[in-house]
Backbone as CSV, one residue per row, in Angstrom:
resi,resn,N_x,N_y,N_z,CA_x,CA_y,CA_z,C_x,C_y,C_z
1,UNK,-46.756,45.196,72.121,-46.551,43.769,72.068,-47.380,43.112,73.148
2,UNK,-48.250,42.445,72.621,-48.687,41.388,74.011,-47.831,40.488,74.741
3,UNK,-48.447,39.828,75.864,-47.518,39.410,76.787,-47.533,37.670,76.318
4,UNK,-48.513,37.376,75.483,-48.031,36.041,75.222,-46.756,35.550,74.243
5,UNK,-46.735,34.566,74.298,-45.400,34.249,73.769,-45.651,34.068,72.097
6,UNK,-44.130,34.585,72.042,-44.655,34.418,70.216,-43.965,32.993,69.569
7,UNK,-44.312,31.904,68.798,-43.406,30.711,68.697,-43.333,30.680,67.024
8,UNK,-42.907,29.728,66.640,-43.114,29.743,64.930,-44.304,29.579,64.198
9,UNK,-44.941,28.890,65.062,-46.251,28.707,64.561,-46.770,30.255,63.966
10,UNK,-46.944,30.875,64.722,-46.659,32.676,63.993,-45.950,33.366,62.819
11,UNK,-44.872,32.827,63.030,-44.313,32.857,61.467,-44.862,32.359,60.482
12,UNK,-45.095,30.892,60.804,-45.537,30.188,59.134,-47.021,30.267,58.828
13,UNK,-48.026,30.498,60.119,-49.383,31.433,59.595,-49.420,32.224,58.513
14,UNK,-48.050,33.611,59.400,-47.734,34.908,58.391,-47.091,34.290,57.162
15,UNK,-46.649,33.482,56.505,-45.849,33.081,55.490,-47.229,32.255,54.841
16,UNK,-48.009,31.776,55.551,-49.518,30.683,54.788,-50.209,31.849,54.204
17,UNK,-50.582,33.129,55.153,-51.170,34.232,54.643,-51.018,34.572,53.569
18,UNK,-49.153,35.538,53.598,-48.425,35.483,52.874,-48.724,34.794,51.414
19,UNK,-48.400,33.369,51.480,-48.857,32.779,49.624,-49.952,32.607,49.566
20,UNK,-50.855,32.625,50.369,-52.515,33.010,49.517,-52.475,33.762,49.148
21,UNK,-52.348,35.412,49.708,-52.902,36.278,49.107,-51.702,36.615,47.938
22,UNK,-50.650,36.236,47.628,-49.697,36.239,46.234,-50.574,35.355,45.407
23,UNK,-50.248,34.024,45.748,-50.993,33.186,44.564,-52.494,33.186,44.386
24,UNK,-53.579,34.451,45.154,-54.557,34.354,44.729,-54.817,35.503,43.510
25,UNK,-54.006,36.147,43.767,-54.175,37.705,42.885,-53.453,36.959,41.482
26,UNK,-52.433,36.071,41.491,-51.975,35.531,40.140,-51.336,34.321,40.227
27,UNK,-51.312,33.265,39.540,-50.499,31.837,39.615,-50.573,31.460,38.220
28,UNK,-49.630,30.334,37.847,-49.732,30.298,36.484,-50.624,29.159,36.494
29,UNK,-51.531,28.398,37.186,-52.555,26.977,36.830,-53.833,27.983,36.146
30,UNK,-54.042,29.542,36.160,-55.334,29.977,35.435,-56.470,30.240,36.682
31,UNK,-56.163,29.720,38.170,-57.586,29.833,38.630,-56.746,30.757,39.856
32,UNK,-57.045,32.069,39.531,-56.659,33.611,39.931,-57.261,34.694,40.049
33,UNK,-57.277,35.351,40.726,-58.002,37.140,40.843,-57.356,37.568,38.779
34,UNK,-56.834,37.563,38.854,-56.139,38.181,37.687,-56.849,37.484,36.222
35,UNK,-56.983,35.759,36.471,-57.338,35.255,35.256,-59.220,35.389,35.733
36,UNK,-59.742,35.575,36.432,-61.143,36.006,36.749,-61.658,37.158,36.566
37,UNK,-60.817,38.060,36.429,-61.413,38.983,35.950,-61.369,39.707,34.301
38,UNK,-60.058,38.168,33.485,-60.146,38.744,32.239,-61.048,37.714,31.690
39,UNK,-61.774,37.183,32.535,-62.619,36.108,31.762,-63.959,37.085,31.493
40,UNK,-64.318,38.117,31.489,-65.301,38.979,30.960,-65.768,39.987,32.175
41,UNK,-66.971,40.534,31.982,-67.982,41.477,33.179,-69.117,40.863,33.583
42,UNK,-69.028,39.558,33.923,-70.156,38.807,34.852,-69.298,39.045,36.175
43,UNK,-70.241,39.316,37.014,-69.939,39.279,38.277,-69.255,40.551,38.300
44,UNK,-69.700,41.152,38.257,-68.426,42.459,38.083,-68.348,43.632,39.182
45,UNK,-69.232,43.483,40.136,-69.374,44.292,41.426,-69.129,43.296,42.168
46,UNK,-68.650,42.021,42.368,-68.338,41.139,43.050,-66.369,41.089,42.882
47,UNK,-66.196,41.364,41.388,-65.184,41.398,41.019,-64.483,42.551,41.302
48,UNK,-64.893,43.707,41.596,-64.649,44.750,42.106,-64.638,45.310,43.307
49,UNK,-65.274,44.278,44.124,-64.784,44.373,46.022,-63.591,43.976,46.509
50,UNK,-63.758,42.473,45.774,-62.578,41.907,45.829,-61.627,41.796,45.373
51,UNK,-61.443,43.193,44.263,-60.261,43.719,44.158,-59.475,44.404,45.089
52,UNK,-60.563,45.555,45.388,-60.175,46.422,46.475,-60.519,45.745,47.721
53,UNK,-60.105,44.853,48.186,-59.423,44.191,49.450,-58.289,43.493,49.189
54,UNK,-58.255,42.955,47.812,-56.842,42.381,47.873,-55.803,43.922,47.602
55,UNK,-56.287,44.777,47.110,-55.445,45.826,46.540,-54.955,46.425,48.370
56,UNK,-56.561,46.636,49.245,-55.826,46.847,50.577,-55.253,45.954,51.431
57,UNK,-54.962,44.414,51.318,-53.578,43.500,51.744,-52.876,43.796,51.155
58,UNK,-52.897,44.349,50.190,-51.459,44.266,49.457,-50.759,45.656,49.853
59,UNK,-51.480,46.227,49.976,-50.861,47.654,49.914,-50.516,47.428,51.847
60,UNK,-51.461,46.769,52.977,-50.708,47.040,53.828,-49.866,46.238,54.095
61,UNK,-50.015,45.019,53.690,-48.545,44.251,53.458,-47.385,44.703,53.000
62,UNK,-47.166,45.425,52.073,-46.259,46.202,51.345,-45.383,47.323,52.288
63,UNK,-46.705,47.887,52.719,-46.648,49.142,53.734,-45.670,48.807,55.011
64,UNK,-46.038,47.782,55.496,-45.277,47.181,56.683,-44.071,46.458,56.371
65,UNK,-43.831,45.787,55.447,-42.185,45.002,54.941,-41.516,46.417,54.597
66,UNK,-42.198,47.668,53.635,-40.867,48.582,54.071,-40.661,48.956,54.810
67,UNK,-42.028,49.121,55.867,-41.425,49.840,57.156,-40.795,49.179,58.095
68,UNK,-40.800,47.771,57.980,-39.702,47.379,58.836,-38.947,46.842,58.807
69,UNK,-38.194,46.155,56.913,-37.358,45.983,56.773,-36.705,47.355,55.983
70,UNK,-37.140,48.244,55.692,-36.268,49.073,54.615,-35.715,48.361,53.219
71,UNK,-35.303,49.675,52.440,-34.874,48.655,51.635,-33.392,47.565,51.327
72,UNK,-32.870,47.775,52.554,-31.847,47.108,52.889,-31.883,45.535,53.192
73,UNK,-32.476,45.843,53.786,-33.545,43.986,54.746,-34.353,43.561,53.402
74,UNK,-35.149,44.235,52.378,-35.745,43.852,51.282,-34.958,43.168,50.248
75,UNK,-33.876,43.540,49.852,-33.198,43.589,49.242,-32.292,42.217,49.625
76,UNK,-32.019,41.865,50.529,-31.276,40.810,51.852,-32.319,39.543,51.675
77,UNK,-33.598,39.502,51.354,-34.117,39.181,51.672,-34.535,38.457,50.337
78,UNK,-34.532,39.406,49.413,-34.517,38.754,47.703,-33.290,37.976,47.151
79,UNK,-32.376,38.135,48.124,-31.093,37.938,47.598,-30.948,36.203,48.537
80,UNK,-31.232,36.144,49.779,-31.671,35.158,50.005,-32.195,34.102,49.377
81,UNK,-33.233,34.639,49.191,-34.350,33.644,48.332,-33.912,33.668,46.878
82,UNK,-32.605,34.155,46.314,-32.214,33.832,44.935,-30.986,32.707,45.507
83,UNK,-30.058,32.694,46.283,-29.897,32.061,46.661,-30.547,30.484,46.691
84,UNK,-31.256,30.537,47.314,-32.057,29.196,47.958,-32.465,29.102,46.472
85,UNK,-33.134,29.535,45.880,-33.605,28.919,44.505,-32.620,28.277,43.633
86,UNK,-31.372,29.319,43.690,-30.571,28.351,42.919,-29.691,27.222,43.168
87,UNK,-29.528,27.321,44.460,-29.129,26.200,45.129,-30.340,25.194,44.759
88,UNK,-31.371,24.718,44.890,-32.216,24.344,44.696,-32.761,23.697,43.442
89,UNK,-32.194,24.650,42.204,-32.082,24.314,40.764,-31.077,23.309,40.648
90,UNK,-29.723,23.510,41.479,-28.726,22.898,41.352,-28.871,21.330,41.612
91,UNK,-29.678,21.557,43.104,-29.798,20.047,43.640,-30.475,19.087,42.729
92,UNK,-31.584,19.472,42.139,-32.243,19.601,40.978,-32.749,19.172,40.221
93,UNK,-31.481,19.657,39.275,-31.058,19.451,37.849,-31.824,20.113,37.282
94,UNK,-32.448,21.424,37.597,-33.739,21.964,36.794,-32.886,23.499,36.541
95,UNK,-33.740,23.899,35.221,-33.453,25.011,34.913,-33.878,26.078,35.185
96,UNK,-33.417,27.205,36.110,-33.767,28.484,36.593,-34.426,29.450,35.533
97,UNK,-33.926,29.563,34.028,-34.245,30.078,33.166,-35.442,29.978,32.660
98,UNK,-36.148,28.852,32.528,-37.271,28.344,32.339,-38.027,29.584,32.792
99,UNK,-39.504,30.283,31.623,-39.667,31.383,32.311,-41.016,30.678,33.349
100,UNK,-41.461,29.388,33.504,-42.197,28.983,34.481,-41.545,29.183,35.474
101,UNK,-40.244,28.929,36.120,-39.240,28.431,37.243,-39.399,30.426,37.492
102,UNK,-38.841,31.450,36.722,-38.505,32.200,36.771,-40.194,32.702,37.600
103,UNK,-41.244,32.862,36.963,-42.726,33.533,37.674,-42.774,33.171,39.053
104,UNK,-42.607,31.508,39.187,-43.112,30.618,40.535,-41.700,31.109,41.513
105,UNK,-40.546,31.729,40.942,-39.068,32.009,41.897,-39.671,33.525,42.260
106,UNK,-40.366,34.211,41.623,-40.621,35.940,41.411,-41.965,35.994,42.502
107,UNK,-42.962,34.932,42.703,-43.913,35.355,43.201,-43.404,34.302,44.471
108,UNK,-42.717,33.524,44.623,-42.253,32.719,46.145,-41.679,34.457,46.918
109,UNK,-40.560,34.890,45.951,-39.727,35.906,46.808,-40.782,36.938,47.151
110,UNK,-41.952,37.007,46.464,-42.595,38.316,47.126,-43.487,37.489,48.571
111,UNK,-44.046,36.307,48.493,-44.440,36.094,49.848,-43.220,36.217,50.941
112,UNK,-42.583,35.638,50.265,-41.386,35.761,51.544,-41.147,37.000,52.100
113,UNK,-41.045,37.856,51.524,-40.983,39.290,51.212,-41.686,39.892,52.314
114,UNK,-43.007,39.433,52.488,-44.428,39.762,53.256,-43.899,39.297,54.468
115,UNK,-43.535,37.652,54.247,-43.663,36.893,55.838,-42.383,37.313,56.448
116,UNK,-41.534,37.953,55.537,-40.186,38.550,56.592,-40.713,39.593,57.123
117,UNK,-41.566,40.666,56.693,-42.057,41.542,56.876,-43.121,41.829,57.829
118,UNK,-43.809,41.005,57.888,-44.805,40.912,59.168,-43.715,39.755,60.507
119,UNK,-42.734,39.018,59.960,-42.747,38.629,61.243,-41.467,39.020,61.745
120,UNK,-40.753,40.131,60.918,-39.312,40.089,61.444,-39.509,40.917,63.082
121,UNK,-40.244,41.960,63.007,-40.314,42.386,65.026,-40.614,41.722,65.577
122,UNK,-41.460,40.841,65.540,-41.863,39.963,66.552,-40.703,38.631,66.944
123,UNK,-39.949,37.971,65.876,-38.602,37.469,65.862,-37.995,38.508,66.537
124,UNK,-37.408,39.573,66.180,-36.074,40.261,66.644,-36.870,40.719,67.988
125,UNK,-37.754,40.700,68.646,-38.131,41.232,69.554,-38.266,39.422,70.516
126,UNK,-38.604,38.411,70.577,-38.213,37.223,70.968,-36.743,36.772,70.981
127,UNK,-35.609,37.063,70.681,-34.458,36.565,70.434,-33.744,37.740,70.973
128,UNK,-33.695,39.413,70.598,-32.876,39.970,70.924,-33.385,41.062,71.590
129,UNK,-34.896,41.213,72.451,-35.478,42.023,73.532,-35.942,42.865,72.685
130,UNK,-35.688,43.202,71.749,-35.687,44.995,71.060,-37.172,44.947,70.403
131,UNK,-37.939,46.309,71.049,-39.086,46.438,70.568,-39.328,47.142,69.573
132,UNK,-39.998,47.200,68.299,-39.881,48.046,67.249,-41.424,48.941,67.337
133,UNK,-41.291,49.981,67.388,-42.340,51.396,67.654,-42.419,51.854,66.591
134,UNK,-43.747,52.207,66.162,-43.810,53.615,64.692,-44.565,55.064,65.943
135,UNK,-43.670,55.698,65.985,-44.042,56.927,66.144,-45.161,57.552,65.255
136,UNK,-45.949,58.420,65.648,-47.077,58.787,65.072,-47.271,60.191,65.036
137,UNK,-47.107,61.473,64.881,-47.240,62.546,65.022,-48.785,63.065,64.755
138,UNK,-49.009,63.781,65.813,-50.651,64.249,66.158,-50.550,65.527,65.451
């Protein structure tokens, strides 16, 4: 951990990060990693770098929310954010079912997912001292 201070501004970076790289790989407006590359094989070694960099955010994003929430905190964390959505539907008047409401509720919970995930040590380590370590075996 460095010695500067960590504030929210850190969090909601990791959470800005966070929904780019979700809503760039897929969104439902059409202008996506996903809808770009079924638009044919132009560009297609261009289309294929930048797969495999979003494939490696994703994978170490992934990598790090289990490792430091488990799937306990993951799970806490979806359940949250179903929560808040439907509270949210309620306030509302909108329908959760809607399978638009349902994609844009499915790909919010996976950024969140990320930004709990990259920022929960650095939170629990500001608020309650505790430093979180990955041991490494040589």
């Amino acid at each position: 951990m460095s010695a500067a201070r960590f504030n929210w501004q850190g969090v909601v970076a990791r959470g800005l990060f966070s929904l780019f790289v979700v809503f760039a790989i897929y969104n439902p407006s059409g202008y996506s990693y996903l809808h770009w590359v079924l638009q044919g094989f132009a560009w297609f070694w261009a289309k294929l770098a930048i797969g495999a960099l979003l494939a490696m955010i994703v994978l170490m994003l992934w990598r790090t929310t289990r490792g430091v929430l488990k799937p306990r905190g993951m799970v806490l964390v979806a359940l949250f954010c179903l929560g808040g959505g439907v509270t949210l539907a309620r306030l509302t008047d909108t329908s959760i079912l809607h399978p638009g409401s349902l994609l844009i509720g499915a790909l919010l919970t996976l950024a969140a997912l990320f930004t709990a995930g990259l920022s929960y040590s650095h939170v629990d380590h500001r608020l309650g001292g505790i430093s979180h370590t990955e041991e490494v075996a040589k």
